[in-house]
C-alpha positions in Angstrom: 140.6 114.6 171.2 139.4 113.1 174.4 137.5 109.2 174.9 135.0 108.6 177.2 134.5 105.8 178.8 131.5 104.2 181.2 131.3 103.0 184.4 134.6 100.9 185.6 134.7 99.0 188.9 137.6 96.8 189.3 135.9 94.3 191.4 136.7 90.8 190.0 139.5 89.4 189.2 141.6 88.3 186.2 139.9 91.6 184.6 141.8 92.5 181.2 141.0 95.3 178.1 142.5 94.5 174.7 140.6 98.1 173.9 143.3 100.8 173.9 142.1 104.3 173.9 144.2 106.0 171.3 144.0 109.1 172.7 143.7 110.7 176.7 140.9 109.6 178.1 137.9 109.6 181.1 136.2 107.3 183.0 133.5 107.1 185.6 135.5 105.2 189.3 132.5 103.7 190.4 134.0 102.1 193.7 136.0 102.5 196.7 139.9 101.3 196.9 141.2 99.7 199.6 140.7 96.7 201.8 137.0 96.8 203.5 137.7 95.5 206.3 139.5 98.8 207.2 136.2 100.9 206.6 133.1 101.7 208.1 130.6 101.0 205.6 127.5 103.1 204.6 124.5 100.8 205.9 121.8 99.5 203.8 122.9 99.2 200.3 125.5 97.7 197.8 128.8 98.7 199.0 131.8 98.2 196.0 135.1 97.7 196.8 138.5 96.5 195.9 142.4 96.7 196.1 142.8 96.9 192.2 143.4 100.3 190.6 145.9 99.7 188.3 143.8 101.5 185.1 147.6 101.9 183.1 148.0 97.8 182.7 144.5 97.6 181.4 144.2 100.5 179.2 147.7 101.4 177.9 148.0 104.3 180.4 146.6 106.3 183.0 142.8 108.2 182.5 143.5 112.0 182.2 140.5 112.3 184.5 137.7 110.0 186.5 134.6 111.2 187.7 133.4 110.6 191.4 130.4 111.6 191.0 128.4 108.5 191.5 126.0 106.3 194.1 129.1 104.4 194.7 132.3 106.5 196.0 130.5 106.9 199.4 129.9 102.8 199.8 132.7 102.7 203.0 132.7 106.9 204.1 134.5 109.7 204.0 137.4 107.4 204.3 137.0 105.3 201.3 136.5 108.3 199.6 139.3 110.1 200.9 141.8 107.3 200.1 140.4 106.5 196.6 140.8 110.0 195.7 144.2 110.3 197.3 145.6 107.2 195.5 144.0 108.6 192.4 145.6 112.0 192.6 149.2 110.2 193.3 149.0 108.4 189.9 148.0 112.2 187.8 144.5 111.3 187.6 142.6 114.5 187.5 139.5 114.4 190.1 136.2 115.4 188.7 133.1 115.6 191.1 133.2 118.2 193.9 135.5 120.6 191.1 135.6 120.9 187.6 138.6 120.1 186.0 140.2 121.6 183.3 142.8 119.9 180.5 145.0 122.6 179.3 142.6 125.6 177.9 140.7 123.4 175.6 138.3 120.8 177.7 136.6 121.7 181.1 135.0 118.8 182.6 132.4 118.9 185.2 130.3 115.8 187.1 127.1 115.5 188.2 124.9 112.8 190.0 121.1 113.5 189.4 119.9 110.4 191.8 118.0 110.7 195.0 119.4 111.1 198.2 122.1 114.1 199.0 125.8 114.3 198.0 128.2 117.0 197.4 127.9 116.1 194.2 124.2 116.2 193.6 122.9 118.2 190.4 121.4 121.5 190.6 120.7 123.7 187.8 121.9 126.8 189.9 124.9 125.3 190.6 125.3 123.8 187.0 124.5 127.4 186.0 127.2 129.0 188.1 129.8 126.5 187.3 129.3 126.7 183.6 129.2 130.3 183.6 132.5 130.3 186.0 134.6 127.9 183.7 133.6 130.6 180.4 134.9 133.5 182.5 138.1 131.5 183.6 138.6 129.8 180.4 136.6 131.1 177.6 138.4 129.1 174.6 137.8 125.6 176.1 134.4 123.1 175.5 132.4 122.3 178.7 132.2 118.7 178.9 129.5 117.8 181.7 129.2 114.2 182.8 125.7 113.3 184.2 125.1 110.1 186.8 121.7 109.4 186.3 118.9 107.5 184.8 117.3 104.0 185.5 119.6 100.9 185.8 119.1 98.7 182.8 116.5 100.8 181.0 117.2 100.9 177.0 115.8 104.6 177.2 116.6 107.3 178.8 114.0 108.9 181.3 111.7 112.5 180.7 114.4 113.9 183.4 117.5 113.1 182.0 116.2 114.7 178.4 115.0 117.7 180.1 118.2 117.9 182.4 120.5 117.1 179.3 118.6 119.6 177.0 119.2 122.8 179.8 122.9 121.5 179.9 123.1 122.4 176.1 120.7 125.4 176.6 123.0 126.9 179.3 126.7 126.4 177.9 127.2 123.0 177.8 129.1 121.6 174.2 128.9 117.4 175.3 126.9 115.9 177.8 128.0 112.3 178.6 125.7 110.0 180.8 126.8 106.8 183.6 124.6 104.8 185.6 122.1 102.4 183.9 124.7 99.9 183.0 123.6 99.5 180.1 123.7 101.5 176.6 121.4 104.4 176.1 120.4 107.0 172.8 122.6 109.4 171.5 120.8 112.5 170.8 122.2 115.5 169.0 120.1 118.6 170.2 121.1 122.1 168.6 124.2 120.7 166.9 125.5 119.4 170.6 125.9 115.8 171.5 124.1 114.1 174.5 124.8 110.9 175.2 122.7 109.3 178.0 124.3 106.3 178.9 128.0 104.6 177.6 127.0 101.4 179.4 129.8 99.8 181.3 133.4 99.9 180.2 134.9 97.4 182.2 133.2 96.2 185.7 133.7 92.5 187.1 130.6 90.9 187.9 129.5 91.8 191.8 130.2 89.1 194.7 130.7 91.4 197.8 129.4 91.5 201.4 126.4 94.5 201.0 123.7 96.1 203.0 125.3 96.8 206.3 123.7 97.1 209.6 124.6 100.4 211.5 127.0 98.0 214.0 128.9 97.0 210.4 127.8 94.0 209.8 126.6 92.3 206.4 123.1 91.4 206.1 123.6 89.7 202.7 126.2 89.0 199.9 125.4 90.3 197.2 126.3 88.9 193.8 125.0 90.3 190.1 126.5 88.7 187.1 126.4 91.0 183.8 124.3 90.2 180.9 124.9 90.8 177.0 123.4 94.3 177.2 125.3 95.2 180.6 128.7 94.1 178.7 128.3 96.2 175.9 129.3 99.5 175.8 130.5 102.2 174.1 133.6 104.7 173.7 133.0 108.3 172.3 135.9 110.0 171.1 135.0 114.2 171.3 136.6 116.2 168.9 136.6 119.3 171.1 137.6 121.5 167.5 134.5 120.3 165.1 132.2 119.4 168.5 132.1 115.7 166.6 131.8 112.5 168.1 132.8 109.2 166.7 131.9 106.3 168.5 133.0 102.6 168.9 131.3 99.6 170.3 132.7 97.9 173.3 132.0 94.7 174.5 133.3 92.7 177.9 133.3 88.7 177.5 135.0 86.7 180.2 136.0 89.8 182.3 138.2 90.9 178.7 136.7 94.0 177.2 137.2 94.6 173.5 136.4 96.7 170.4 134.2 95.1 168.2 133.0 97.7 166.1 134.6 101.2 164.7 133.2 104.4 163.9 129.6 103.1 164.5 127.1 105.2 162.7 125.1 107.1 165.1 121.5 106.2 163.8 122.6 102.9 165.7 121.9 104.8 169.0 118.0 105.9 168.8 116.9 103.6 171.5 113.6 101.5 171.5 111.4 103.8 169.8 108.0 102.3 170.9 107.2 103.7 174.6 105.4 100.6 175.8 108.2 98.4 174.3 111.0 99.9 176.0 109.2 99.7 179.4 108.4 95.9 178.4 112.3 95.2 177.8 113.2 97.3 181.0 110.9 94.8 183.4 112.2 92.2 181.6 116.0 93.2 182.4 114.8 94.2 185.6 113.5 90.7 186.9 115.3 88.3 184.9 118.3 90.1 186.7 117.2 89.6 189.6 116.3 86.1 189.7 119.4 84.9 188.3 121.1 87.1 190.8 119.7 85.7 193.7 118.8 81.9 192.9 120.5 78.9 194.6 122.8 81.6 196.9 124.3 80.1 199.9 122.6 77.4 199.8 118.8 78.8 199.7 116.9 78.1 196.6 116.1 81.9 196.8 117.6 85.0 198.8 114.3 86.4 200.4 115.8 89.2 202.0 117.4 90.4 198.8 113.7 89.9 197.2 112.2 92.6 199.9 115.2 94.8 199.2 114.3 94.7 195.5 111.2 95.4 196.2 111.4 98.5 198.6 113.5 100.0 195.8 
């Protein structure tokens, strides 16, 4: 039995979980440790970072595994991303991103990121293909368990690309998909008797205040700051029952920076999305916007960040 967590960024402080996974579980580390200062950052986007890693106070113990495979483990370099992983490894947190990983001969865990741009940890189904086939050869009792970064932040639905990429993940090998990025929950689909869940939401991330879009000299062009709504706090934890191929899943919520468990063994008819097309696309430019305007009104003493508005809009 292995729980799966969403995306985790321990970026505020005073951040606290009351949830404690009951059995070994997996997270997406979506940000850099270390002080900034000591990095070069990656220009022109949100950079996360922070000194806090300590995952065992807040959850009862150490994750068995954290993906890296995300838009975010690159914010400060090969450096950031060298260190998180080395501090990481130091505490027996298995690293999955650039290698599967494997836990015992009964899970194989693999990481994806399916967003634009290039990383070595960018999805691609020959690769996927290889690696599934490689982990049957080398340990043909164990599930494949692929998590997927992808999808549109804040959407309640997941995208024509993520259900065809989650589909040929089942077609190919694949016994649970699990899905990070949007922030937000997304459906749970069982396709040919396999789970795919598209999106756990967030597990536990502090609300974003940090120096962002770098020039190429280093230097911050804005501060960024993002404070979660209801649908960005709630999440979910799926519990994978690698002998049945079962989930269970409980509901997750984060209220001033504590996350708890407010709901058990949800059924999983809860988790069909917004089933109306033009609705879902209605609530998504509505999350979209209002996010943004709350983000970025009354900031440093401007009425209204119009920098951060063209960013938004050369997204």
């Amino acid at each position: 039995m292995i729980t799966f967590l969403g995306d985790v960024a321990l970026i505020a402080k005073d951040l606290k979980s009351e949830y404690k996974p009951a059995y070994p579980y997996v997270l997406n580390f979506e940000y850099v440790i270390g002080a900034k200062e000591t990095y070069t950052p990656t220009p022109g986007k949100i950079n996360l970072c922070a000194e806090d890693h300590d995952l065992a106070s807040l959850f009862g113990a150490e994750p068995i595994a954290a993906s890296l495979a995300n838009n975010h483990i690159y914010d400060f370099g090969e450096a950031g991303y060298g260190h998180t992983e080395q501090i990481l490894s130091e505490k027996g947190i298995g690293i999955i991103g650039a290698e599967p990983y494997v836990i015992g001969e009964s899970v194989c865990l693999l990481s994806y990121m399916d967003l634009k741009g290039n990383s070595g940890f960018s999805f691609d189904y020959a690769r996927a293909e290889a690696d599934i086939a490689r982990m049957k050869t080398e340990h043909p009792s164990a599930k494949i368990v692929v998590q997927m970064h992808w999808g549109i932040e804040n959407h309640p639905n997941q995208t024509a690309r993520q259900t065809e990429v989650g589909h040929w993940l089942i077609d190919h090998g694949a016994d649970l998909v699990i899905g990070h990025h949007p922030h937000c929950i997304q459906p749970i689909e069982e396709y040919h008797g396999k789970f795919i869940c598209y999106s756990l939401g967030n597990g536990l991330f502090g609300n974003i205040n940090q120096p962002s879009h770098y020039d190429e000299k280093g230097v911050a062009k804005r501060k960024y700051r993002f404070k979660w709504r209801k649908w960005n706090r709630t999440s979910l934890a799926v519990t994978y029952d690698e002998r049945t191929d079962r989930i269970t899943v409980d509901k997750l919520y984060q209220k001033k920076n504590t996350l708890t468990c407010v709901a058990k063994d949800v059924p999983l008819r809860k988790y069909q999305g917004v089933k109306n097309r033009h609705l879902a696309k209605l609530v998504f430019r509505f999350r979209k916007y209002y996010l943004f305007l709350v983000s970025n009104s009354f900031v440093d003493g401007k009425l209204f960040d119009l920098n951060a508005f063209r960013s938004e809009l050369r997204r």
